[in-house]
N, C-alpha and C positions, 0 to 999 in steps of 0.2 A: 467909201470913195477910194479911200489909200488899197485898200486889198484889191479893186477892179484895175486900177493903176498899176500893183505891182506883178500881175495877171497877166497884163496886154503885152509888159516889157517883157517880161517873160517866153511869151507864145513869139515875138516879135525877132529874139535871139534865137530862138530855136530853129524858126525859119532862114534865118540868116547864114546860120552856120554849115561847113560841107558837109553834103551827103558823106563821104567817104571817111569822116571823120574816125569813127570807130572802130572802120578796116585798118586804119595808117596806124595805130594804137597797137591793135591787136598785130601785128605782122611785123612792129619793131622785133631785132635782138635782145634779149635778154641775159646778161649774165648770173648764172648761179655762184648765191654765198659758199662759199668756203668754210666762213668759220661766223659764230654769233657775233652779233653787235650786242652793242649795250640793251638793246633791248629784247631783243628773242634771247639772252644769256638768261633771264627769268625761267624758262623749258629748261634750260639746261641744270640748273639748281634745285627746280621741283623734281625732275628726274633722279638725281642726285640723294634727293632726301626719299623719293620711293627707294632708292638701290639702298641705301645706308639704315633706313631705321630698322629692320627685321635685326642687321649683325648690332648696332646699338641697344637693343632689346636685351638680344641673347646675352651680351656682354653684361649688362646691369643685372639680369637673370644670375649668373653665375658670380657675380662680385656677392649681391645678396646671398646665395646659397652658401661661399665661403664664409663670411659675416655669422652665417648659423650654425653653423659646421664648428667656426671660433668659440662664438658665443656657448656651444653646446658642451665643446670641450672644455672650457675654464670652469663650467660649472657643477659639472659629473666625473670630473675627473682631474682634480687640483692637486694631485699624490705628487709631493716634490720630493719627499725621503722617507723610506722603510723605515722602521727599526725594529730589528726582531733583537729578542730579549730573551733569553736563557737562562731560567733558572728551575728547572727541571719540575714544572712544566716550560713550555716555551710560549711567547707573544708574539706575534707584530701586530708593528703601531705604523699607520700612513697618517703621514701629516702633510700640512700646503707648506709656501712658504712664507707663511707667517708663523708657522709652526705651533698652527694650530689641528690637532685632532681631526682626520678626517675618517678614519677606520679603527678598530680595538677587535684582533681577534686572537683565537687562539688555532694552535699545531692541531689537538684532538678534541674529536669532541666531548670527549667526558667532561673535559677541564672548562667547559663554557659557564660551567657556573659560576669561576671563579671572575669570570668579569661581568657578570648580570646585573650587578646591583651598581657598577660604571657608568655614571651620565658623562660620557666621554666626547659626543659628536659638537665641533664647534671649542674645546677649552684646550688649554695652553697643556705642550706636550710634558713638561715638567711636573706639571700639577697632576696629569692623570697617571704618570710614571710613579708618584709618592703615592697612590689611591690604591693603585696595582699591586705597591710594596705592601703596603698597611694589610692588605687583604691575603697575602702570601705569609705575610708573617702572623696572623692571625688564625691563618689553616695550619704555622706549624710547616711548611716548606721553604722557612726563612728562621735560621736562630744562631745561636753560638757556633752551632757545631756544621750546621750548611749555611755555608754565607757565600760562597761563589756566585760571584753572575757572570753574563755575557752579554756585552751592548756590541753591534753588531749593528751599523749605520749604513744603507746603501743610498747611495746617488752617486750622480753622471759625473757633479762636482769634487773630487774626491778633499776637497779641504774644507770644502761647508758638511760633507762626511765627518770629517774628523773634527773638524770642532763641536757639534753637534754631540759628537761623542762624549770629548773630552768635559761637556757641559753635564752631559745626562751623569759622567763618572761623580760628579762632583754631589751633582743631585741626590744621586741614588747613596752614597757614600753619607753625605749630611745626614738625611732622613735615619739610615742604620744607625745611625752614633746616638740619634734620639732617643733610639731603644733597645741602645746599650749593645749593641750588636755592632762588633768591627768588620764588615762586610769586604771583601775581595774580588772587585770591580776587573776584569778582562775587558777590551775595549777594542773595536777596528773600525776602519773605516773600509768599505768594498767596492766594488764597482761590480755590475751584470756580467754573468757568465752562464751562458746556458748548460754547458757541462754541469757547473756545482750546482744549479737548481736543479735538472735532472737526476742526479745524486741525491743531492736531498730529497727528493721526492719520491724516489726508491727505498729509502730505509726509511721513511718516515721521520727526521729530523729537522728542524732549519737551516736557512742557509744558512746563516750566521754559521752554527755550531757547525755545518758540513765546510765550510771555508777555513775554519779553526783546525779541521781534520786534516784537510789537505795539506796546510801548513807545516802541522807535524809531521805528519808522512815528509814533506818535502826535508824538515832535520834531518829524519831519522828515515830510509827507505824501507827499512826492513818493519816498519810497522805497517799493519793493514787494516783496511779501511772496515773489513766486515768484522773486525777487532774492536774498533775505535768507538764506532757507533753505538754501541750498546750501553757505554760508559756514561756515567753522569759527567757535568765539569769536574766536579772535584777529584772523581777518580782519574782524570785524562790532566789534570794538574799533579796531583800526586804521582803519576807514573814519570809526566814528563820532569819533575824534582830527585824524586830517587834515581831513575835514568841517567839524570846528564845534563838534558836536554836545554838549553837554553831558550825558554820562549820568548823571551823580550826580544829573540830577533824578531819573531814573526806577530807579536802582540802586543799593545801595551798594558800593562798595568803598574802603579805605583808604588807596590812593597816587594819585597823580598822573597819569593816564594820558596825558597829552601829552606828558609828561616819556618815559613808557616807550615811546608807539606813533611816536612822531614819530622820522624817522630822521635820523642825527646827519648831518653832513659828510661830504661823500665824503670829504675828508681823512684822515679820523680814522679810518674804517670801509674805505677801500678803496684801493689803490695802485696803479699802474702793473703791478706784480708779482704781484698779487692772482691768484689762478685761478680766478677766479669771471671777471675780468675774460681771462684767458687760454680762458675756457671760450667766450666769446663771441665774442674776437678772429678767430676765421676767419671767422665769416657775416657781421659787420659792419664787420670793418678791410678798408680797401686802402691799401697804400702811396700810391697816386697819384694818385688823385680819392676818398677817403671821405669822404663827405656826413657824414660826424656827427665827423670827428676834428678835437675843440676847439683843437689846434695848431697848426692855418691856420684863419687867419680868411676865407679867402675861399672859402672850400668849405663856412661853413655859411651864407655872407652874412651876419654879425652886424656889427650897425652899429656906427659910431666910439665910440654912449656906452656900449656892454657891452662891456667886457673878455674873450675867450674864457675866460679862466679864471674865469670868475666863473659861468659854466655847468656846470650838473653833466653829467656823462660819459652817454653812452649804457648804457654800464654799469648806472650808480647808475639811471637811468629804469627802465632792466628791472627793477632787484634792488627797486624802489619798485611797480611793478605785480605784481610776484610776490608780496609781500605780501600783496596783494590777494586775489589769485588761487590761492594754493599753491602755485603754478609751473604748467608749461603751459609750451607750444612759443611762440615769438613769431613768429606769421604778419607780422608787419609792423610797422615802426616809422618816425615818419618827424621828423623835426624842422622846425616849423613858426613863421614870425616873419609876426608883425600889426604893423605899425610900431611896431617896433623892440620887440616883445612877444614873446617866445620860450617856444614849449610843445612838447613831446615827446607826440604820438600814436601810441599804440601799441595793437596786436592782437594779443590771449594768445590760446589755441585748449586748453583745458585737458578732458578728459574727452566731445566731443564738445559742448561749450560755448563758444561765443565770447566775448572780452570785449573790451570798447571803453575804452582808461582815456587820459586825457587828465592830463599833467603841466605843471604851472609847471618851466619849465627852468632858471631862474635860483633859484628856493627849493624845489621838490622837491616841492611843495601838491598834495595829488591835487586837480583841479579838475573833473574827468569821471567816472563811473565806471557804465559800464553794462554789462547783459547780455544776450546774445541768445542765444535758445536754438535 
């Protein structure tokens, strides 16, 4: 009954109302919006997040990619400091900065044997530094008589360089005293330079030892670098002790080195008796005209105001050029007086290398010292 009811009202208004109703509607003015209301502003925000998510994307896109690029780099490449180490062979050692061992290699590769039996990767740079020692001294490239090293620290920081250093001097110095060995620690701290790696990479040496070079040169100009390099430490220390040269401007180390390169007395170091002096006695003694036997005086012509004995032996000249040189054959040696100035000229011939070294005969002063290739 209610639905026929609300049926009839219905048709009843319908009838009622004007014809024209839907024209008058349709034919008002209409003004156009301008700008959203609170409610078509909803088109405008979906809109918005169509225009915005593709550069949101890319955006997240690339934060992730740096994040792995990060992540990739701390973990393949945690190298905070060098340390190339010089003792004739040479090392570098890359550690993090926790200073722990990240790399253990060597300059040649002959010499890879000597760190093979190094579980290095991951342990404290200290501990595999005394591993390196034990096994250097154990081959015989580490004793009484070569004890020079060279620590040689690079980073960007040049004070965490040098303390780094100054630790390893300490390390490396301990261990030697262990085994009775007074070792002579050289020590720098560096910073990158493409010049001295390219250099070192030319003659085959480390930077370390090529930075040590440059240095020198920078004392002294007149030494040169296709000179320098062929030289062990010990002989580029002993040059620079007889020389002059003061390397503690350009290096540290904590003894004396004049005290240690400078060679003592033939007295003291060499006898009659000696076999070093026995070993050279056939090519240079003769009983009856030897030009160098300081026993007659008139066989070397030394004038009335030098004392023959006040000259050092041909012997000690050799054992003062081999120094130099590492040993080597002696092509020629001669003894020579400038009014009444007495020097020993001598010719090493070592490795297909000529050397020219020039001695103070009366003090032992290397006064010459050249190379010819």
């Amino acid at each position: 009954m209610k639905n026929n009811k609300i049926e009839q009202h219905i048709y009843s208004a319908i009838e009622k109302a004007p014809i024209d109703l839907f024209s008058n509607i349709k034919s008002q003015h209409v003004d156009k919006m301008e700008n959203h209301d609170f409610i078509t502003r909803q088109d405008t925000q979906r809109d918005s997040k169509r225009y915005w998510n593709p550069l949101t994307a890319i955006g997240s896109m690339a934060a992730m990619f740096l994040l792995v690029i990060i992540g990739w780099w701390s973990q393949y490449n945690p190298v905070d400091s060098v340390i190339y180490l010089d003792v004739n062979p040479s090392f570098e050692i890359s550690i993090d900065k926790n200073e722990q061992v990240v790399d253990l290699k060597t300059l040649k590769v002959e010499d890879e044997v000597l760190i093979s039996t190094i579980e290095y990767k991951g342990k404290n740079l200290y501990w595999v530094a005394e591993q390196l020692l034990s096994v250097l001294i154990a081959e015989g490239y580490i004793d009484e008589s070569h004890h020079t090293l060279l620590v040689s620290v690079l980073n960007n920081d040049i004070e965490i360089g040098s303390k780094q250093s100054t630790q390893l001097n300490s390390s490396i110095r301990d261990h030697l005293q262990k085994q009775s060995i007074q070792g002579v620690v050289l020590r720098q701290a560096i910073t990158k330079s493409n010049t001295i790696e390219d250099f070192a990479r030319d003659y085959e040496i480390s930077v370390g030892k090529m930075t040590f070079i440059r240095n020198l040169i920078i004392l002294d100009p007149n030494l040169k670098v296709e000179d320098l390099v062929i030289l062990s430490l010990e002989e580029l220390v002993r040059i620079s002790a007889k020389t002059g040269l003061d390397i503690k401007r350009i290096i540290e180390v904590d003894q004396e080195l004049d005290d240690l390169y400078q060679d003592v007395d033939d007295d003291d170091e060499f006898d009659d008796d000696d076999e070093y002096d026995d070993e050279y006695d056939d090519e240079y003694d003769n009983d009856d005209d030897d030009e160098y036997d300081n026993d007659d005086d008139s066989d070397v012509g030394i004038s009335p105001t030098v004392a023959a004995n006040q000259l050092i032996r041909h012997e000690k000249a050799i054992e003062i050029a081999f120094g130099l040189t590492g040993g080597g054959v002696v092509a020629d040696i001669e003894l020579d007086e400038d009014d009444g100035y007495y020097t020993y000229e001598i010719e090493i011939v070592k490795d297909g290398i000529e050397y020219d070294i020039e001695i103070d005969a009366l003090t032992g002063k290397v006064l010459e010292f050249e190379i010819d290739d």
